[in-house]
N, C-alpha and C positions, 0 to 999 in steps of 0.2 A: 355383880354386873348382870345387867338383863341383855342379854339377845334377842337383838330384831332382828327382824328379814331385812334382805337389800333393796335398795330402792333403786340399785341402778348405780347409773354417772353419766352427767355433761361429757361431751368432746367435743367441745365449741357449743354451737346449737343443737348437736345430733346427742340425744339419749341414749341411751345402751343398758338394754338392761339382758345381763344373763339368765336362759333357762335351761334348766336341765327337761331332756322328756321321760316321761316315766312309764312304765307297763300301763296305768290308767288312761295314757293319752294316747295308747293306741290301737284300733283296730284289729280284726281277727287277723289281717296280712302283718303285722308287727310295725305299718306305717303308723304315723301320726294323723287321724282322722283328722278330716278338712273341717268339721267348727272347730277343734280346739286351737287352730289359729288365730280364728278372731278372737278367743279366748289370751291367747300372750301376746296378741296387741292391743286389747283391752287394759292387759297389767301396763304394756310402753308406755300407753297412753296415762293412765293413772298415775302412775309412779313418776314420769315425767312432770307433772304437774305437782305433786306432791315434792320433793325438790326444787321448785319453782315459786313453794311456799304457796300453793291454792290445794288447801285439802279437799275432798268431797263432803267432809261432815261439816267442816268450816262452812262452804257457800248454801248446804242448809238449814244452818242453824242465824246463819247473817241474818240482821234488821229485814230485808229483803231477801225470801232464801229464795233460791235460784237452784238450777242444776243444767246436766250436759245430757245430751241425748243422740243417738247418731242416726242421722237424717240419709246415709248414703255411705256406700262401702263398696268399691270397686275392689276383687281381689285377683291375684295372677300366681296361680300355683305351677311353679317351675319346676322343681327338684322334690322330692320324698323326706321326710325324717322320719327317723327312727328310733325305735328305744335306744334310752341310755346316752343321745346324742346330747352334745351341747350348744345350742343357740345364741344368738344373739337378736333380741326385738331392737332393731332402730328407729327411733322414731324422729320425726322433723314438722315442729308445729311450724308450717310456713305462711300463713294470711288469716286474719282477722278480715270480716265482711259482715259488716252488722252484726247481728246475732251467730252466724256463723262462723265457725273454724277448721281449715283448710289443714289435714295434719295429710305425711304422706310416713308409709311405715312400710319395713321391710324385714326379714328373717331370714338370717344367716347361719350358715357352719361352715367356721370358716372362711373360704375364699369365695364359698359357693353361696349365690342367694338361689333361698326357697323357694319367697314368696313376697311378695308386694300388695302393699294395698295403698289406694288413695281414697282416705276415710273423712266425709263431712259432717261435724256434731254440730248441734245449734243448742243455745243456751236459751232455757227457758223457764219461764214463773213457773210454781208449783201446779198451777192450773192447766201447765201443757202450753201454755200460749209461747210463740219465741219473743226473747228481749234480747234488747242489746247489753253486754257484759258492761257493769259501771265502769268506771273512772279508775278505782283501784285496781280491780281486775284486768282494764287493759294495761296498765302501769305494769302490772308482775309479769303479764305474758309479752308484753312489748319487746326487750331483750330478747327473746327464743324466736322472732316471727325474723321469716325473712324479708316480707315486706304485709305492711297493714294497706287495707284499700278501705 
């Protein structure tokens, strides 16, 4: 038997992927430095998708490869983490808009949230330019959005 890593879990639309923090993810104060946040919703985000059956090696290796790029990241840091704590990334891909995707993601322990973000990636040719995701790709992510515009 081989052992993977976790990819997480569905609960309805919302993803959920556990992390643990570790002495590397934090600061001389033993908090959890503020990029490595966007670092474990970077995984939400990934992992969310991969689950969702749209891998990243997948869409560039496609007839048309493509990829995801994050165009805008509002964050709101609440509460502290700490080593040894355990998380939770939520993530909720909510709107499709053109080339754009609307995800809103938050980090938990426990009862308590950390941290929020409302993160915009835009899907683009290898050239950098934005496209709009095909027909199949909005097919996979259709189900997870709360509303497409």
């Amino acid at each position: 038997m081989i052992d993977s890593p976790t990819a997480g879990r569905f609960d309805g639309r919302e993803h959920r992927l556990p992390v643990r923090v570790y002495y590397e993810d934090t600061d001389f104060t033993g908090l959890v430095y503020h990029a490595n946040y966007v670092r474990y919703f970077e995984r939400g985000r990934s992992d969310a998708l991969r689950l969702m059956g749209i891998g990243h090696a997948e869409l560039l290796d496609g007839d048309t490869p493509m990829a995801f790029v994050v165009s805008k990241m509002d964050l709101r840091f609440l509460k502290p983490a700490r080593i040894d704590d355990a998380l939770v990334v939520q993530t909720h891909y909510d709107a499709l808009k053109g080339p754009r995707l609307l995800i809103s993601q938050a980090i938990t322990r426990g009862d308590d949230l950390l941290c929020r973000a409302a993160v915009e990636v835009v899907c683009i040719h290898m050239d950098g330019r934005p496209r709009r995701p095909g027909r199949i790709l909005r097919e996979q992510l259709a189900p997870w959005l709360a509303r497409e515009a």
